[in-house]
C-alpha positions, 0 to 999 in steps of 0.5 A: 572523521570525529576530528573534523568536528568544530570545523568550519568550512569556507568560513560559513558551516561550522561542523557540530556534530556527526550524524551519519556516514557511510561509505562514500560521505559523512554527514553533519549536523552542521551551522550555517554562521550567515543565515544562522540556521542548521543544516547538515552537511555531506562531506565527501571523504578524502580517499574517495574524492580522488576517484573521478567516477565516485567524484562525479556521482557527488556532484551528481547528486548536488546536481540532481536534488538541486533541480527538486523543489518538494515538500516530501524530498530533502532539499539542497541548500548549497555546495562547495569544496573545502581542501580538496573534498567536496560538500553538500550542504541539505537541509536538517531535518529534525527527527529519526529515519524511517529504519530508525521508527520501524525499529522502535515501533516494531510494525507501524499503524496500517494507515500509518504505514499507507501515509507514508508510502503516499508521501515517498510516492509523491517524492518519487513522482516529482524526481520522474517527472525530472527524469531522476531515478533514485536508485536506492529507496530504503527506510533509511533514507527516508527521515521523518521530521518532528510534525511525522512528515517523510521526506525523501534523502540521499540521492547518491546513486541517482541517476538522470535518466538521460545521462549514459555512463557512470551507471550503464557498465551492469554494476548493482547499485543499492540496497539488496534488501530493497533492490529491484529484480531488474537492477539485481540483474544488472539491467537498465532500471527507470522508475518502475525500479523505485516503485518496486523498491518502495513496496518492499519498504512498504511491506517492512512497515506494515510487517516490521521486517524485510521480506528475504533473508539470506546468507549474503546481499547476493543470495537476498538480491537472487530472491527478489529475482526469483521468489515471491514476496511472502503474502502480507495478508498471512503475516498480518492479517488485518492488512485489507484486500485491496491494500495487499493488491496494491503492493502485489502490483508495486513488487510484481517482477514482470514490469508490465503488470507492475504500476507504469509510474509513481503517479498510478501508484500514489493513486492506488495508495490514496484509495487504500487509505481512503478505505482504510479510513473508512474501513475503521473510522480513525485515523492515526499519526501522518494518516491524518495529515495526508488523508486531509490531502487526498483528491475529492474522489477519495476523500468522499468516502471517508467518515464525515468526522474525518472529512470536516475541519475541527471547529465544524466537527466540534459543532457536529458532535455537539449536536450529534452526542446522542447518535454518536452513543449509539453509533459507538454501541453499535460499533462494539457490538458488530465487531468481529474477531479473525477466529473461523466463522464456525459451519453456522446453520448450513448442512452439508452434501453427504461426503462434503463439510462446511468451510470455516472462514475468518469472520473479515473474510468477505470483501465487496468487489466493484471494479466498474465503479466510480469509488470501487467501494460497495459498502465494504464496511459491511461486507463482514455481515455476509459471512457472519452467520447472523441471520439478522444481518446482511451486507447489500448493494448500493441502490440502483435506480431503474432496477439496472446495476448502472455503472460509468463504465462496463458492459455490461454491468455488475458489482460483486462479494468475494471471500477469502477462503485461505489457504484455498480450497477445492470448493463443491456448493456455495450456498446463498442466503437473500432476504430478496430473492429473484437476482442473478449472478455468476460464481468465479475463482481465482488463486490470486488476490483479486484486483480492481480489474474486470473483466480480468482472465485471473477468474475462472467461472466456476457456476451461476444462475438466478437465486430464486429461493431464500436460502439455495446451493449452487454446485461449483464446477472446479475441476478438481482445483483449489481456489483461495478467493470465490466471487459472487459476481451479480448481474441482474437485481430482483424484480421492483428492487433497486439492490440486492442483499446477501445474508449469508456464503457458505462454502463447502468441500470434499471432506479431508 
């Protein structure tokens, strides 16, 4: 196909150089003599535009992005046939694929990585809204321009999903590194297909690497049929709670748990960035640009740096110097490694030992609340055994946990304690006693949902003393996440704070 270079087609796009094929087309980089400006073109090859089917998947294509209009997804410009091979002329996007980005940085920044899927997701939702599936959603088809902006590309094997035919005879198309279980198997796929695929491409940039490896496509495709994706939390772990339940829901197999559309999923991801913003204080590349878009609900709970426009954060830091010192020592000093906490200044049951857990082990759980956020960034102090510190509730007027919606009421702190355990007492530590609460477990990642049968009930009661151990009732079961679930705040208080969860179980 190099031969082809310096050729024009139809007297208007001169072909400069080629940037790409696979085995359907080449792609150019190509100019436009007309407009003058470049483009790159699809060229299909000589050999397949005899097939009729692969001749009308082509055309295809030209017709399906030519009704996309997005930011996020590589336009058509025109179309055309030059000596019997058709052509598609997109618009060039300078830069690299997102393959090509994940190669070179290994593991990409997770607010990064969260930006991106935003804006593949939000591609994804204006090509449903369409009825278009993609059908093969792959870092490779995402190009990252100049500016570090995602844009969707090669909608080869998309289909409308009112069109019957082409696709319907239980071929799999795509790619089985990122295929959907429903599509490895051959069934009919809509845009469940596309989500589930964009969590595995979320899962590579946030790992560096696909998730299953095999000794051919098919042995890769049966594994997203039958094996779950590895935990991400346990190839990264400064990968949050909350961003690690989002990509369990996008890659779940059963597609009545698996998000309903690319809107929930764009939704879901916005908050993860939100809190991940908030979580750290910075953001990063693309991050920054997308946190800048992200709905009023969500941009509430970034940092006020993050939420003013430059001159006002200018003026802001000006005034603010003194306290920014301060906040900057403060945050040095308040942060915390991903070593075990240790047994801390808790004993013990005779025949039971202290559980070690990782210092960013406590997560704050508030499924009935407007933002589902209850101080997270502080959600560290109840596990790491400092009596000085404490993570706490918001405060609640009227001594009563009022939420929007739930009833009746609550908010909670989990922790982590991976692998699992088959956890005997918790001990908790309160500044304020008085309040009450019920303990749960559950082997799976917990998500925004409550009530939610994934908990099992495991103790309860009001915690009357400063520091008081609670039995578990397990049955003998290993848990990895324990919630404080709390109910009722201490008498004349209007939050509830937690000093210290100490877990402990029968020694090994």
């Amino acid at each position: 196909m190099s031969t082809l270079v310096g050729m024009c087609l139809n007297d208007r796009y001169r072909l400069d150089a080629q940037i790409g094929a696979g085995g359907m087309s080449t792609v150019y980089r190509a100019f436009d003599t007309t407009l003058e400006r470049q483009v790159a073109v699809k060229l299909m090859h000589r050999e397949i535009a005899s097939d009729s089917d692969q001749l009308e998947r082509f055309r295809r294509e030209a017709r399906s992005v030519a009704q996309l209009s997005h930011p996020h997804i590589v336009g058509v410009i025109d179309a055309g046939e030059e000596d019997g091979r058709p052509y598609i002329v997109l618009e060039y996007v300078e830069g690299e694929t997102l393959k090509e980005r994940i190669r070179r940085m290994g593991r990409l920044p997770i607010d990064e990585a969260i930006a991106y899927a935003i804006e593949i997701a939000r591609a994804l939702g204006a090509a449903h809204a369409r009825a278009i599936v993609h059908r093969d959603i792959k870092p490779q088809n995402v190009l990252v321009d100049e500016e570090g902006s995602a844009k969707v590309t090669d909608f080869g094997i998309a289909r409308s999903l009112e069109e019957e035919g082409l696709t319907a005879d239980g071929r799999v198309l795509g790619t089985t590194d990122y295929v959907s279980p429903e599509q490895a198997l051959g069934h009919d796929v809509d845009g469940q297909s596309d989500i589930y695929s964009l969590g595995v491409v979320l899962f590579e940039m946030l790992t560096g690497d696909v998730p299953f490896h095999g000794e051919n496509q098919v042995s890769v495709a049966m594994k997203h049929v039958r094996e779950d994706l590895p935990d991400v939390q346990v190839v990264r772990p400064d990968v949050s709670a909350r961003l690690a339940a989002v990509l369990d829901r996008m890659t779940e197999k059963d597609l009545a748990l698996r998000h309903p559309d690319a809107d929930a999923v764009e939704a879901d991801l916005e908050d993860a960035l939100a809190a991940e913003a908030a979580r750290t204080g910075t953001s990063t590349g693309e991050a920054t640009a997308v946190l800048r878009t992200l709905p009023a609900d969500a941009r509430r709970r970034l940092p006020l740096r993050l939420r003013l426009r430059l001159p006002v954060l200018l003026f802001v830091l000006m005034i603010a110097v003194g306290a920014a010192a301060v906040y900057l020592i403060a945050d040095q000093l308040g942060e915390r490694t991903q070593r075990g906490t240790g047994p801390g200044t808790s004993t013990p049951a005779p025949g039971e030992e202290i559980i070690s857990v990782k210092a960013k082990s406590a997560n704050d759980f508030d499924p009935l609340g407007d933002d589902k956020e209850e101080h997270s960034e502080a959600a560290f102090r109840a596990v790491d055994q400092d009596s000085a510190t404490a993570w706490t509730t918001e405060s609640y007027t009227g001594n009563v946990l009022t939420k929007p919606n739930g009833d009746p009421p609550g908010v909670g702190l989990y922790v982590d304690a991976e692998p699992s355990v088959n956890g005997r007492r918790l001990e908790i530590q309160t500044p304020q006693p008085g309040w009450t609460m019920e303990i749960y477990g559950t082997r799976s990642r917990p998500t925004d949902v409550w009530p939610s049968d994934i908990w099992t009930k495991l103790g309860g009661g009001t915690v009357s003393k400063s520091k008081q151990s609670f039995k578990l009732d397990t049955a003998d079961r290993r848990y990895r996440y324990y919630l404080v679930w709390i109910t009722a705040l201490p008498p004349n208080q209007d939050n509830v704070a937690i000093t210290q969860l100490t877990l402990s179980a029968p020694k090994a």
